[in-house]
C-alpha positions as a printed Julia matrix, in Angstrom:
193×3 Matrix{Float64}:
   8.74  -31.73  -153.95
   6.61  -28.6   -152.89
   3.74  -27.92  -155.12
   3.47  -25.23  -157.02
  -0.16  -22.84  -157.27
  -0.93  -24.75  -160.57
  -0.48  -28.33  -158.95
  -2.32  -26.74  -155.73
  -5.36  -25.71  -157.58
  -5.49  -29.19  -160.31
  -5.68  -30.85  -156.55
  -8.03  -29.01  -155.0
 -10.03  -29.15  -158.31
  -9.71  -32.79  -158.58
 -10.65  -33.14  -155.26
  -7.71  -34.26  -153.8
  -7.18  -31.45  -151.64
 -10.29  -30.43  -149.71
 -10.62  -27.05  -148.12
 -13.78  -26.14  -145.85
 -13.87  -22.1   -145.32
 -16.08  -20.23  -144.39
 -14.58  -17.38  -146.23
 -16.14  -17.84  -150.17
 -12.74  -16.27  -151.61
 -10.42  -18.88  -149.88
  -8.77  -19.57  -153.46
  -7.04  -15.81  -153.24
  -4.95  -17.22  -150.47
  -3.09  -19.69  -152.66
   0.31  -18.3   -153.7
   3.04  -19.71  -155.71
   4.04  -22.23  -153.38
   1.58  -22.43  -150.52
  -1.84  -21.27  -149.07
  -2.78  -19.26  -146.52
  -5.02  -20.44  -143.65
  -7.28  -17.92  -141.73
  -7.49  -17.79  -137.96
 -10.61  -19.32  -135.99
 -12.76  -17.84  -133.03
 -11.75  -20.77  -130.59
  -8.51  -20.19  -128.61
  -7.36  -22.32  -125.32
  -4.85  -20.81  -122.35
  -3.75  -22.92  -120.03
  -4.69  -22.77  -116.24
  -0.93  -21.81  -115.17
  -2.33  -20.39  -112.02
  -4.58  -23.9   -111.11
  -2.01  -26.41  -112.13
   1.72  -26.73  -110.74
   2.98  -29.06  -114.01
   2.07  -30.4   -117.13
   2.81  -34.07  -116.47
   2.07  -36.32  -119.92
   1.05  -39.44  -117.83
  -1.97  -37.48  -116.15
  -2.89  -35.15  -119.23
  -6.67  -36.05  -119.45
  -7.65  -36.69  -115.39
  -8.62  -33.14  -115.65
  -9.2   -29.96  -117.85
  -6.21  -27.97  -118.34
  -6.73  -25.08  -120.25
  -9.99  -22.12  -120.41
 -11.5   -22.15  -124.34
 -12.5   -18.76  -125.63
 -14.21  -17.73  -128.79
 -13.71  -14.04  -130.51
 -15.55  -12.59  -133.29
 -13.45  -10.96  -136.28
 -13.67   -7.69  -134.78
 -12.51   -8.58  -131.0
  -8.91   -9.3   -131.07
  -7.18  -12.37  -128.62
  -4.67  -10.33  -127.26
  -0.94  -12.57  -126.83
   1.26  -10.67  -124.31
   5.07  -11.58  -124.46
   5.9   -14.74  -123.27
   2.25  -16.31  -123.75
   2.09  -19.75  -125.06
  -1.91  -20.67  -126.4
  -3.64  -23.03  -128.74
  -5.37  -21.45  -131.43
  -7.02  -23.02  -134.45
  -7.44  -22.51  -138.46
 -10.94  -21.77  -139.77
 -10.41  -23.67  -142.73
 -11.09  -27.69  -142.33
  -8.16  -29.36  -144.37
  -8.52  -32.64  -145.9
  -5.43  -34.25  -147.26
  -4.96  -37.12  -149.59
  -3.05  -40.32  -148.98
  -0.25  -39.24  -150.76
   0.03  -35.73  -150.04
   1.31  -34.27  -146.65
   1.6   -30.73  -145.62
   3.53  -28.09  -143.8
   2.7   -25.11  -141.66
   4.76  -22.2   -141.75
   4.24  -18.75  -140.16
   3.74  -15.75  -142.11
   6.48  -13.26  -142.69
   4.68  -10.25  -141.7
   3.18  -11.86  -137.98
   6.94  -13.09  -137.16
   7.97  -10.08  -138.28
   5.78   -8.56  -135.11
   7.13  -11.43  -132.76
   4.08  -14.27  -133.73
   5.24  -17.6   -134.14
   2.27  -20.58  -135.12
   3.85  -23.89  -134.08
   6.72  -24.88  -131.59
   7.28  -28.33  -133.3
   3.8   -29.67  -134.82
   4.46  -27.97  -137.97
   3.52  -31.03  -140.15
   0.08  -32.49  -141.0
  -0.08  -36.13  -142.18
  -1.4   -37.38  -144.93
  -5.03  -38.77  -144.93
  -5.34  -35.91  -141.91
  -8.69  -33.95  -141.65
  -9.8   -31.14  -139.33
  -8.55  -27.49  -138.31
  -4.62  -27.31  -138.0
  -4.18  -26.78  -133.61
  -1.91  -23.8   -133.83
   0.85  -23.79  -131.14
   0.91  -19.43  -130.79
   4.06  -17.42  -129.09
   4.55  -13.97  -129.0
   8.14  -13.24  -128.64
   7.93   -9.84  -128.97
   8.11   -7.57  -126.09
   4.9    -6.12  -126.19
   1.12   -7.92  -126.59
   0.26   -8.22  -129.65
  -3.7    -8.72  -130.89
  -5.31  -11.38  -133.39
  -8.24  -11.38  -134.92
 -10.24  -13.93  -135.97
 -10.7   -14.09  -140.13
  -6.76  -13.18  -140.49
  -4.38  -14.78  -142.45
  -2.14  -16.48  -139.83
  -0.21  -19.26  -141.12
   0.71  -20.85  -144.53
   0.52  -24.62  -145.61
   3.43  -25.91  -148.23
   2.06  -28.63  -149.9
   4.11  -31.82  -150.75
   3.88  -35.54  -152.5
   4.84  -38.46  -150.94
   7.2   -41.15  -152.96
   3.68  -43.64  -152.66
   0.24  -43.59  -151.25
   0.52  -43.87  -147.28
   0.19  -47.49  -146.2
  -2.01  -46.64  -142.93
  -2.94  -43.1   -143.42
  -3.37  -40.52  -140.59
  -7.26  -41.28  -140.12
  -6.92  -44.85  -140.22
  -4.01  -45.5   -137.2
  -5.48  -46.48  -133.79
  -3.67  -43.29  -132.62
  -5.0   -40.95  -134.82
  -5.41  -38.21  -132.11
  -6.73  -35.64  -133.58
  -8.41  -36.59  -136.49
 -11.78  -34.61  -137.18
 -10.83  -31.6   -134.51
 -12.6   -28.76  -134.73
 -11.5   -26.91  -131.68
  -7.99  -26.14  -130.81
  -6.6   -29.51  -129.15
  -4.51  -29.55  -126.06
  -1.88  -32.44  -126.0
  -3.36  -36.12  -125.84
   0.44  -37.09  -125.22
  -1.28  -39.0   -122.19
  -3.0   -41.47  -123.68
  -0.02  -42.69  -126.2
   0.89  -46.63  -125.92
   3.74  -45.76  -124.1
   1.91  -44.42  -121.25
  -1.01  -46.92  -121.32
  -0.44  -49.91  -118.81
């Protein structure tokens, strides 16, 4: 079940919920059935000129993508096609019962932005910035600016408290991020020998 604003805030007041902004009016962004998240200043692009394939057995031999940082009044500038990691300002901390989903917002995929590809989910017991997976479909660039609303989370409860919560598996990847994350697909059991 989704929660609704009144269940949002009771968590967040409890302390259930835990949201670090650095904007002091983050509570406006809660709506009736989600919250808003703000962009960050840290973006990656990969190095499509310096690498000839992603391959998921040799993701972290080497670095694979440029980091930037913006200020809220210099825009990242996504020109059709692009594919780059950007990042939430707000650190999310999520109960053990609780998991969450990130949406785009109607007005940025209304201009061609889409947030995720397929990591639209965030576990429960997960904390750090959300890695945002950023397209621009559209046929012209569009800019971003840091500080803007640029994604949504829908809150829901699990049926019971997570057994082995996101920050306590031995693959919790990217638990604590802070910067937008490139793929650490590499270093799954699957490829470890």
């Amino acid at each position: 079940m989704i929660l609704s604003d009144k269940h949002i805030f009771e968590k967040i007041d409890a302390g259930e919920i835990i949201i670090d902004s650095p904007d002091t009016n983050w509570r406006s962004q809660i709506h009736a059935s989600s919250m808003d998240l703000r962009l960050g200043k840290y973006f990656k692009v990969y190095k499509h000129q310096e690498i000839a394939l992603l391959d998921p057995k040799k993701m972290n031999e080497e670095p694979l993508t440029n980091l930037y940082e913006r200020d809220e009044n210099t825009p990242f500038i996504v020109h059709p096609g692009d594919f780059i990691l950007g990042v939430t300002s707000e650190v999310i901390t999520l109960p053990n019962d609780l998991v969450a989903r990130v949406e785009g917002r109607s007005s940025l995929g209304r201009l061609g932005i889409v947030v995720h590809s397929t990591a639209g989910f965030v576990d429960a017991g997960f904390k750090g910035t959300i890695t945002l997976e950023i397209s621009n479909l559209n046929n012209v660039p569009v800019a971003l600016y840091p500080g803007m609303r640029i994604c949504q989370l829908a809150f829901e409860n699990m049926s019971s408290e997570a057994l082995v919560p996101y920050g306590e598996k031995k693959c919790s990847k990217y638990q604590n991020q802070i910067l937008p994350e490139e793929s650490r697909v590499g270093i799954d059991p699957e490829f470890k020998k």
